[in-house]
C-alpha positions as CSV (number, residue, x, y, z in Angstrom):
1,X,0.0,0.0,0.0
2,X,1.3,3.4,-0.6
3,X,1.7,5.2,2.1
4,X,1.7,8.8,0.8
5,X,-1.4,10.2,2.3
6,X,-4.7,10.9,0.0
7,X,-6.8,12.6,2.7
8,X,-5.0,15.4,5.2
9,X,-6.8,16.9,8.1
10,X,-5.0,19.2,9.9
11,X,-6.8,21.0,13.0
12,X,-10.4,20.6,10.7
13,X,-13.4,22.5,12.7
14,X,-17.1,21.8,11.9
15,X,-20.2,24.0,13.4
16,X,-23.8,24.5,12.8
17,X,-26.1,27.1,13.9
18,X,-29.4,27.5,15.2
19,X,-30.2,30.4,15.3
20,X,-27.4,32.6,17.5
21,X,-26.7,29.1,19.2
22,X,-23.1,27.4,17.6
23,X,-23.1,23.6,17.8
24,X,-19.7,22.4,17.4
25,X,-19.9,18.7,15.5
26,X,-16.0,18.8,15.1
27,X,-13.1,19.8,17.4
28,X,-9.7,20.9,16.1
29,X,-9.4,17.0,14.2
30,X,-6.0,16.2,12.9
31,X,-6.1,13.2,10.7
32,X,-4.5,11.7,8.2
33,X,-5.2,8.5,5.7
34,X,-2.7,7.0,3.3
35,X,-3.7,6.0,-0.3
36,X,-5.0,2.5,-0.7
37,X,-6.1,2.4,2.9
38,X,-9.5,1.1,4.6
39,X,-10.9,3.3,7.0
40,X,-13.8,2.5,8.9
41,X,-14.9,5.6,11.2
42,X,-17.1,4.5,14.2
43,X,-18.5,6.2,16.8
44,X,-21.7,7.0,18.8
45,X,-24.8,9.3,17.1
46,X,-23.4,12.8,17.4
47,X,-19.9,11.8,17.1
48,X,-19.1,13.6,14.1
49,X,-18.5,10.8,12.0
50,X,-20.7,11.8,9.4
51,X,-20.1,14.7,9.9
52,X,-16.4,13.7,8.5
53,X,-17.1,11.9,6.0
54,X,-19.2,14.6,4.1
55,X,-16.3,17.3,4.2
56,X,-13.5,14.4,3.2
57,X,-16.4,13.8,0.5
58,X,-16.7,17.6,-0.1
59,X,-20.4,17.8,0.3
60,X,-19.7,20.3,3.2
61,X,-17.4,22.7,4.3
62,X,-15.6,22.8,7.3
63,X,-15.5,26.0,9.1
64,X,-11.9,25.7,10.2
65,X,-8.9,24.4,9.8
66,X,-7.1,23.3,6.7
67,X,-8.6,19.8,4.1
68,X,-6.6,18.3,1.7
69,X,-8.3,15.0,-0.5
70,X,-6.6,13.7,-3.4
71,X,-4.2,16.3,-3.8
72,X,-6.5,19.1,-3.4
73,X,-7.3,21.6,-0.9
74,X,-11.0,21.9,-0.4
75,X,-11.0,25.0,1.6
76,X,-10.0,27.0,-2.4
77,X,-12.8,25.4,-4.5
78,X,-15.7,27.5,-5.3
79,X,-19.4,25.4,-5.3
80,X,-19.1,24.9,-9.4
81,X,-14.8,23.5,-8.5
82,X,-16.1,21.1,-5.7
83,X,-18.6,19.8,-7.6
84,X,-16.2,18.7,-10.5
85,X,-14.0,17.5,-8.0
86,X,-16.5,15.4,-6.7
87,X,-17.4,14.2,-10.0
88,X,-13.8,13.2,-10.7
89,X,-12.2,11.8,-7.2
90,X,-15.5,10.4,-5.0
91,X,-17.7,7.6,-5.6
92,X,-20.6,7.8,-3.2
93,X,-22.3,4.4,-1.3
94,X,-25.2,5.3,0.7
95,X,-27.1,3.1,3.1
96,X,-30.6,3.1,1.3
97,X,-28.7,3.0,-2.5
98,X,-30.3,5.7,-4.2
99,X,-31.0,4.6,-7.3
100,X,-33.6,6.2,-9.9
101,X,-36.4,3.7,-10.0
102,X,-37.6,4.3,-12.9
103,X,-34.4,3.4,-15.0
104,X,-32.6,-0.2,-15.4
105,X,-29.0,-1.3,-13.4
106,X,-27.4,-0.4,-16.2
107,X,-28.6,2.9,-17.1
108,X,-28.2,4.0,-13.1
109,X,-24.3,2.9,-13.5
110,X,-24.3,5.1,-16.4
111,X,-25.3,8.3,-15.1
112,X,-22.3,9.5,-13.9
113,X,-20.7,8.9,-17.2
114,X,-23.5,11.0,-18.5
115,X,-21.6,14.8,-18.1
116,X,-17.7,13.1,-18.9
117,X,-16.4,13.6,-22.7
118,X,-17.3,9.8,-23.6
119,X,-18.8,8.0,-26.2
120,X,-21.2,5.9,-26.5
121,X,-19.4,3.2,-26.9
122,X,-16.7,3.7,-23.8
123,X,-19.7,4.3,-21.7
124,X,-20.9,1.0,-22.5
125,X,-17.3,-0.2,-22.1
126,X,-16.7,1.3,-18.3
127,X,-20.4,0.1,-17.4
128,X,-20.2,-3.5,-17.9
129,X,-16.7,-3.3,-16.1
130,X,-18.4,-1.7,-13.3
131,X,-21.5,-4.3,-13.6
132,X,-19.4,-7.2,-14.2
133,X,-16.8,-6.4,-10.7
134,X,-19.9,-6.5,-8.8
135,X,-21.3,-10.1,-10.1
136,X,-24.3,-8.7,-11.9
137,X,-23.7,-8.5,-15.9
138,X,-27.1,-10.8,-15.6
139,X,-29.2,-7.9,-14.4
140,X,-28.4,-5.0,-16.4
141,X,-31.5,-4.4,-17.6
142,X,-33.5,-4.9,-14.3
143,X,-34.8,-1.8,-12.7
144,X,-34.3,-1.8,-8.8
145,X,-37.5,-2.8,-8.0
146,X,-37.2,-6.4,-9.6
147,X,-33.6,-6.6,-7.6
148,X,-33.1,-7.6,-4.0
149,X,-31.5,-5.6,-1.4
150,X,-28.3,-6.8,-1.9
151,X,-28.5,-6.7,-5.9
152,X,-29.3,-3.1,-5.7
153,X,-26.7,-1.7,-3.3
154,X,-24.1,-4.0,-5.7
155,X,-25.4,-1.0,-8.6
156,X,-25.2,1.1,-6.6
157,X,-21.2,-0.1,-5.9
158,X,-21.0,-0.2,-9.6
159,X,-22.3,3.6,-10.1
160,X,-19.7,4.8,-7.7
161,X,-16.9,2.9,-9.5
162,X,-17.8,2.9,-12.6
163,X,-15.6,6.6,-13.3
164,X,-12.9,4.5,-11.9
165,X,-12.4,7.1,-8.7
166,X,-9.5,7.9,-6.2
167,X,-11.9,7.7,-2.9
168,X,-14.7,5.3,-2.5
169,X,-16.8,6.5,1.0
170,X,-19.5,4.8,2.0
171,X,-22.2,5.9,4.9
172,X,-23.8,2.8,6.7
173,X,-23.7,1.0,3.3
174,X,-24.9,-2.5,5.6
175,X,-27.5,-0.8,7.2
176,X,-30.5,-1.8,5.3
177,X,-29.3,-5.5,4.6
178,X,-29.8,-9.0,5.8
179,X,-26.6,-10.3,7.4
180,X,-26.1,-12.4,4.6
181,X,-26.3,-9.8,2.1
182,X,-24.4,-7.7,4.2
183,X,-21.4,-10.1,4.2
184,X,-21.4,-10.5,0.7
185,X,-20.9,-6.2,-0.2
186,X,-18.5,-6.3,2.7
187,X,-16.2,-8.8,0.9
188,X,-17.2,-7.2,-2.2
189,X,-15.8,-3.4,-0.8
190,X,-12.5,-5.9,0.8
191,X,-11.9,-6.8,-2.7
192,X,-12.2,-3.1,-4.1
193,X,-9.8,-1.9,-1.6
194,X,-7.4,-5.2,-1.3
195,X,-7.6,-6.4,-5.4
196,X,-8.3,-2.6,-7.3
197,X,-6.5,-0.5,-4.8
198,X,-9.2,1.8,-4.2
199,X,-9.1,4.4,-0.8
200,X,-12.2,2.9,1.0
201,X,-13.9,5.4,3.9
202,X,-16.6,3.7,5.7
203,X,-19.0,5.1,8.1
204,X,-20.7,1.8,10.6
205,X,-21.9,1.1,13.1
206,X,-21.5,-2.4,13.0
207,X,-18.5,-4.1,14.5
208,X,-18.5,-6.8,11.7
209,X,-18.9,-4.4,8.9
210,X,-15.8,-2.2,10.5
211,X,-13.5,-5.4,11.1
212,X,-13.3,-5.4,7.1
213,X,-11.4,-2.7,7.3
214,X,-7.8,-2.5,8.0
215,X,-7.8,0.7,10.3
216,X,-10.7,1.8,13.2
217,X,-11.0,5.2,13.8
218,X,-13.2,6.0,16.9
219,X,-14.6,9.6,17.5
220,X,-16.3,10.7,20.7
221,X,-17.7,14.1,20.6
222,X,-16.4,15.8,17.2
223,X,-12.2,14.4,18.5
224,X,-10.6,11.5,17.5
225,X,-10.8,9.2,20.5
226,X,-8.3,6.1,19.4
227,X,-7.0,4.7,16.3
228,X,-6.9,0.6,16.3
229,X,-5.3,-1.5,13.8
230,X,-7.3,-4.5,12.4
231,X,-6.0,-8.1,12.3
232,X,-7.3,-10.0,9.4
C-alpha cells in the first residue's frame, strides 16, 4: 500500500447554527489517511463521524482548519470546482442505494458517465466493467425494484466505481441489509480496496462491517478518541 497520504486533516473545525446558538460537530481534528487504505470511522450518534465523511467527501465545508483530498485543498474550491471534484475523485455508497427507480442497473451505472467527454461506446465499455466487478452482468436491464436488497446496493457499488475514482466513501452501506447480504458487499468493498486499490472510507456502526477494514478510527464528541489496527 502506498503510504503517501490521500486525505490530510490538519486541525479541521465543523459547526452548525441555530439560530445565534453554535453547535460544534467537530473539534480541532487532525487526521491523516494514506492511499490504498480502509478506514472505517465509528463512533456513537453525534460523534461527528458523518459529519467527517461529508467534508472528506466535499459535500460540506468545514468551518476551520485546513482539508486536503486527493491532492486538493477543499477550503480554495468554489461550489461549481467542488462539484467537478467530486465528480472526478468520489464515488458515493449510501445506506438506502439511491437509485432512480424508474431506469434499469445499467442505465443507473451510467449516469455519472452521462456529463464526462465519452462516447457511447466507452460508456458501454466502463459500465459493464463496473456491472461485471460486482457479479451482476445478468441484471443489467432490471430496474431496482425487480432486484433484492443486496442486488441493488451492488449498482449502486458499480455507479460509484464505474468513473474509476480515487476515494470510495461509504455511509452505513450494511445498514439496510440482511446479514447475509451484508457479508457479501463487505467482501465485495474488501476486494475493491485489497484487489483494485481503491481508498475505501466507511461510516458503521457495526463491529462486523468495520473489522473489514484494516484501520478503526473511533470519534467521541467531534475528537478523535483512538485509532486501532485491524488483524485480518
Amino acid at each position: 500500500m502506498d503510504c503517501e497520504p490521500i486525505i490530510r486533516c490538519q486541525s479541521v473545525a465543523k459547526s452548525y447554527w441555530r439560530g445565534s446558538l453554535e453547535i460544534p460537530v467537530l473539534q480541532g481534528l487532525d487526521l491523516e489517511i494514506p492511499s490504498g487504505g480502509y478506514v472505517a470511522l465509528m463512533g456513537p450518534s453525534g460523534s461527528g463521524k458523518t459529519t467527517l465523511l461529508n467534508l472528506i467527501a466535499g459535500i460540506d465545508r468545514p468551518t476551520g482548519g485546513r482539508l486536503e483530498v486527493c491532492g486538493t485543498h477543499l477550503n480554495d474550491l468554489d461550489d461549481d470546482d467542488l462539484a467537478a471534484w467530486r465528480a472526478t475523485h468520489v464515488g458515493f455508497i449510501f445506506q438506502n442505494y439511491n437509485l432512480v427507480p424508474v431506469l434499469t442497473a445499467y442505465e443507473n451505472v451510467e449516469l455519472p458517465l452521462l456529463l464526462a467527454n465519452l462516447s457511447r461506446r466507452e460508456r458501454r465499455e466502463r459500465v459493464l466493467e463496473a456491472l461485471e466487478r460486482v457479479d451482476l452482468l445478468d441484471r443489467l436491464e432490471n430496474r431496482p425494484g425487480q432486484l433484492s436488497g443486496g442486488q441493488e446496493q451492488r449498482v449502486a457499488i458499480a455507479r460509484a466505481i464505474v468513473t474509476d475514482p480515487d476515494l470510495l466513501v461509504a455511509d452505513e452501506p450494511t445498514g439496510a441489509l440482511d446479514a447475509k447480504n451484508a457479508e457479501e458487499v463487505m467482501a465485495l468493498l474488501e476486494n475493491l480496496n485489497g484487489e483494485w486499490g481503491k481508498t475505501i472510507l466507511l461510516v458503521t456502526h457495526d463491529p462486523k462491517a468495520a473489522h473489514h477494514a484494516r484501520v478503526q478510527i473511533h470519534l467521541e464528541k467531534g475528537v478523535l478518541d483512538r485509532t486501532v489496527e485491524v488483524n485480518r
